[in-house]
C-alpha positions as CSV (number, residue, x, y, z in Angstrom):
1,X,73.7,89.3,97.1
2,X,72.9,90.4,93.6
3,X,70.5,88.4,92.2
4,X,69.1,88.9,88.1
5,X,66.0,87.0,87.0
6,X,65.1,87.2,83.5
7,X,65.6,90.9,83.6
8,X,64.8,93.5,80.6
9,X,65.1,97.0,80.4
10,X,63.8,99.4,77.8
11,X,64.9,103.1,76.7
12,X,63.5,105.0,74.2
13,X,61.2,102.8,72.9
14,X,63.9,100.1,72.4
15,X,64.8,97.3,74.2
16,X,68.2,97.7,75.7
17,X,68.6,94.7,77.9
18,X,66.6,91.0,77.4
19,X,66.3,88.0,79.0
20,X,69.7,88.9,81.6
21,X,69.7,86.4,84.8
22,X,72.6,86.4,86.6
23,X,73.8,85.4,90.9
24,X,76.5,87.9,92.0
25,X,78.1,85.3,94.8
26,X,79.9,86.3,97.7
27,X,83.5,87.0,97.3
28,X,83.2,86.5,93.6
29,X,85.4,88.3,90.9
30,X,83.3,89.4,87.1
31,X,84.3,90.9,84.5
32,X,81.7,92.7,82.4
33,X,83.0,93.5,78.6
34,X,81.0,94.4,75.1
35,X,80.9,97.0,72.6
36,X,80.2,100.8,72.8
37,X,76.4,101.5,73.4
38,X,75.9,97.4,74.5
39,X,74.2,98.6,77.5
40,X,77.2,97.7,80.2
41,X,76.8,101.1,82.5
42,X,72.7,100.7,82.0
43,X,73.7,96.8,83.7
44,X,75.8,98.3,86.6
45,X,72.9,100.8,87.3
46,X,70.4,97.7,87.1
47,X,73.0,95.8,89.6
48,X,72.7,98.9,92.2
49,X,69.2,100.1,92.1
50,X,69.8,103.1,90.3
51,X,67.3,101.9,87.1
52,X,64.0,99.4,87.9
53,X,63.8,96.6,85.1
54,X,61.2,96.7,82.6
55,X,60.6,93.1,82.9
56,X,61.7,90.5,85.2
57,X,63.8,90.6,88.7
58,X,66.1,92.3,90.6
59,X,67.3,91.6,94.0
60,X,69.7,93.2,95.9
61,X,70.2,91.3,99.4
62,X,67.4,89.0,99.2
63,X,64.9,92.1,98.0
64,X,62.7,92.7,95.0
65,X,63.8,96.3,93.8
66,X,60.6,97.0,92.4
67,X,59.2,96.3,95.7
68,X,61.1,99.3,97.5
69,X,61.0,102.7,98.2
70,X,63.1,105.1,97.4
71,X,64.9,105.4,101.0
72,X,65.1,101.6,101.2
73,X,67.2,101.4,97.9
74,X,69.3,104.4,99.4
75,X,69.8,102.2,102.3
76,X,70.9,98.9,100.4
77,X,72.9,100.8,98.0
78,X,75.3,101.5,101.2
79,X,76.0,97.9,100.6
80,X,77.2,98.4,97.0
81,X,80.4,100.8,96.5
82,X,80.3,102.0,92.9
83,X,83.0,103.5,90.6
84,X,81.3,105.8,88.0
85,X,83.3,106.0,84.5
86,X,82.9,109.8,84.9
87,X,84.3,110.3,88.2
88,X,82.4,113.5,90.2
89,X,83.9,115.7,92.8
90,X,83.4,118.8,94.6
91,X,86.0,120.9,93.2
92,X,85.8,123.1,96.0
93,X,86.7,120.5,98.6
94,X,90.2,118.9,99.1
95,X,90.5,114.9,98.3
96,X,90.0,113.7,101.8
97,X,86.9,115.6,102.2
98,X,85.7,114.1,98.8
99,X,86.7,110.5,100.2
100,X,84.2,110.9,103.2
101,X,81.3,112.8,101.6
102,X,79.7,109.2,101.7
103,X,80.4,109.3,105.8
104,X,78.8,112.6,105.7
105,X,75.6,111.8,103.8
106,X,74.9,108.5,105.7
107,X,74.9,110.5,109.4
108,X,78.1,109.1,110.5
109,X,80.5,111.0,112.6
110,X,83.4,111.4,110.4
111,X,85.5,112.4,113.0
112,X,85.3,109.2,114.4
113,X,86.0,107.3,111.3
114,X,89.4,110.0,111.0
115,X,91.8,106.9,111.5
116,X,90.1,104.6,109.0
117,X,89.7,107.7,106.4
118,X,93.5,108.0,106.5
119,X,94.1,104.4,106.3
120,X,92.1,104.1,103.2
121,X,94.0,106.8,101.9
122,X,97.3,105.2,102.7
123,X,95.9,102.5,100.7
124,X,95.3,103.9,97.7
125,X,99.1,105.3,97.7
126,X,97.5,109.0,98.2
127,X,98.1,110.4,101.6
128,X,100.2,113.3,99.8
129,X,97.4,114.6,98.0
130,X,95.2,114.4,100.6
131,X,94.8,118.2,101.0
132,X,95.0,119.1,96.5
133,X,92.1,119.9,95.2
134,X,90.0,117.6,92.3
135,X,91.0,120.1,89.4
136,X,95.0,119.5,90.5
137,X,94.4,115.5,90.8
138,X,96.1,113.6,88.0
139,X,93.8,111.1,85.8
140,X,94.8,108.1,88.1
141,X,94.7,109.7,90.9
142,X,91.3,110.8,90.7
143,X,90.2,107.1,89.9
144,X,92.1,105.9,92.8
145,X,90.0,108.7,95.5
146,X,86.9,107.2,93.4
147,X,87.8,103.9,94.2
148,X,88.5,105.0,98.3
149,X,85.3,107.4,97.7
150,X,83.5,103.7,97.0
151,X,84.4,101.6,99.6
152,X,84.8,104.1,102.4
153,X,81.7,102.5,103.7
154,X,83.3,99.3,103.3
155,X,80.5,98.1,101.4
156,X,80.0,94.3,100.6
157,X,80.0,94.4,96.4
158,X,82.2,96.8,94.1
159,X,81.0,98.1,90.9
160,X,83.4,99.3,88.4
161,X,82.4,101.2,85.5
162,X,86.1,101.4,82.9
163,X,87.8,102.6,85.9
164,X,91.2,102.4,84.5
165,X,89.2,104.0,80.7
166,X,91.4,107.2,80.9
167,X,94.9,106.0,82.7
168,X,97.8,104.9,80.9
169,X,98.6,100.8,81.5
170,X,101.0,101.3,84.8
171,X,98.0,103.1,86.4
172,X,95.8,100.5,85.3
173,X,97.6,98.0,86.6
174,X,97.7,99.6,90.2
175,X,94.1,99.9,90.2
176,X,93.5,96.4,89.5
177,X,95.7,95.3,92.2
178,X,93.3,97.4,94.4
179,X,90.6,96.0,93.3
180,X,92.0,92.1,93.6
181,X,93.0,93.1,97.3
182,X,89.1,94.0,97.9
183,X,88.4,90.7,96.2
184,X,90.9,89.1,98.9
185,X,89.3,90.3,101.7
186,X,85.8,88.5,100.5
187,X,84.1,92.0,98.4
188,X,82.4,90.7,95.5
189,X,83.7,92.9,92.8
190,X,82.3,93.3,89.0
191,X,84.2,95.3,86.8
192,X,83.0,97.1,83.3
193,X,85.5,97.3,80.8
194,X,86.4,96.8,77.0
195,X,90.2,96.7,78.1
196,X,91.3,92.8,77.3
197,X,94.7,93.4,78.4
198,X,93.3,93.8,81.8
199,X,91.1,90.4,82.3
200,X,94.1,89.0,81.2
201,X,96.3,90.3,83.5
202,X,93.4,90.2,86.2
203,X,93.1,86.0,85.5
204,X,96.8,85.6,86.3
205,X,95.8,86.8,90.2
206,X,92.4,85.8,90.9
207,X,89.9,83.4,89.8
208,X,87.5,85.5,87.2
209,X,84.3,84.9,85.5
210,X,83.9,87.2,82.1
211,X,80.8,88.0,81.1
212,X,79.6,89.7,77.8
213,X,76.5,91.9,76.3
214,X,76.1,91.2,73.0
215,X,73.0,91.1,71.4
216,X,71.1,92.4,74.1
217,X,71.7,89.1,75.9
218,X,74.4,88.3,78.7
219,X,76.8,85.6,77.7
220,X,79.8,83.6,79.4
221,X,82.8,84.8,77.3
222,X,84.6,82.1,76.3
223,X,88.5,81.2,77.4
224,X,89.8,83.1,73.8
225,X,90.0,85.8,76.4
């Protein structure tokens, strides 16, 4: 699905990111953890297409990035569902409208897709908020219509970037259970966070894999986790 190769990736005249390979596997559950300014968010954007590596591979689906254009990556990237740690909406449009601007964008009739939008919704335990407006959306409930705003296109991989970062623990731990159910139903999900409290609570109901920058290098945490 996601494949790494020896990948590097320089900013500024630094390198960021060295000698990274990693295999995203079907159905599989990561966790992605390391210090402030390790270069986690600059590995999401690597994983979905969104930054070309300086050196080395990355596939997404079987293709080399660096060999696409710009629509191509577009059109794989409806594959990957991604949870920004800075969470944009339209302010102007209500929360169900935000949900499908994905629909919208791709060409697909959203009144088609009314039943499944609603669903999703449902889901994510905000069907009464459906009509409020982003500025009148609690914390959690704006990372919960980022989460349905994700996989509305019921992509095959999740990316998470701190999506429980500004949400008190209960919130947390309703977001996690959302993303473990999108594990369940075979979504490969990868999740970016510093919160340990939450891999630990996350390896009590699914088999995970921790992973962790350090050093510019990606490394198997270990089980002090």
């Amino acid at each position: 699905m996601i494949e790494l190769d020896n990948l590097a990736y320089s900013y500024g005249g630094g390198e960021l990111l060295s000698e990274i390979s990693l295999r995203l596997a079907p159905g599989s559950f990561h966790f992605l953890t390391g210090p402030s300014g390790a270069g986690k968010t600059t590995f999401l954007k690597l994983c979905y297409g969104a930054l070309i590596p300086t050196a080395g591979r990355a596939m997404l689906f079987g293709q080399d990035v660096r060999e696409l254009g710009r629509d191509d990556v577009a059109l794989l990237r409806r594959r990957i569902g991604v949870v920004h740690q800075d969470c944009q909406f339209l302010d102007h449009l209500p929360l169900a409208e935000n949900i499908a601007l994905p629909l919208m964008v791709s060409g697909r009739d959203v009144a088609a897709e009314a039943q499944n939008l609603d669903d999703l919704i449902a889901w994510c335990g905000l069907s009464h908020r459906r009509n409020a407006l982003p500025p009148e959306l609690s914390g959690g409930e704006r990372q919960r219509a980022a989460l349905a705003r994700a996989v509305i296109m019921s992509p095959e991989v999740i990316l998470a970037d701190e999506p429980t970062g500004n949400v008190d623990w209960e919130m947390s731990q309703r977001l996690l259970q959302l993303l473990v159910e999108l594990n369940r139903m075979g979504k490969t999900v990868m999740i970016a966070t510093h919160d340990l409290s939450l891999i630990r609570a996350a390896k009590s109901q699914v088999q995970t894999r921790v992973l962790r920058i350090a050093n510019r290098r990606l490394q198997l945490a270990g089980a002090d986790l």
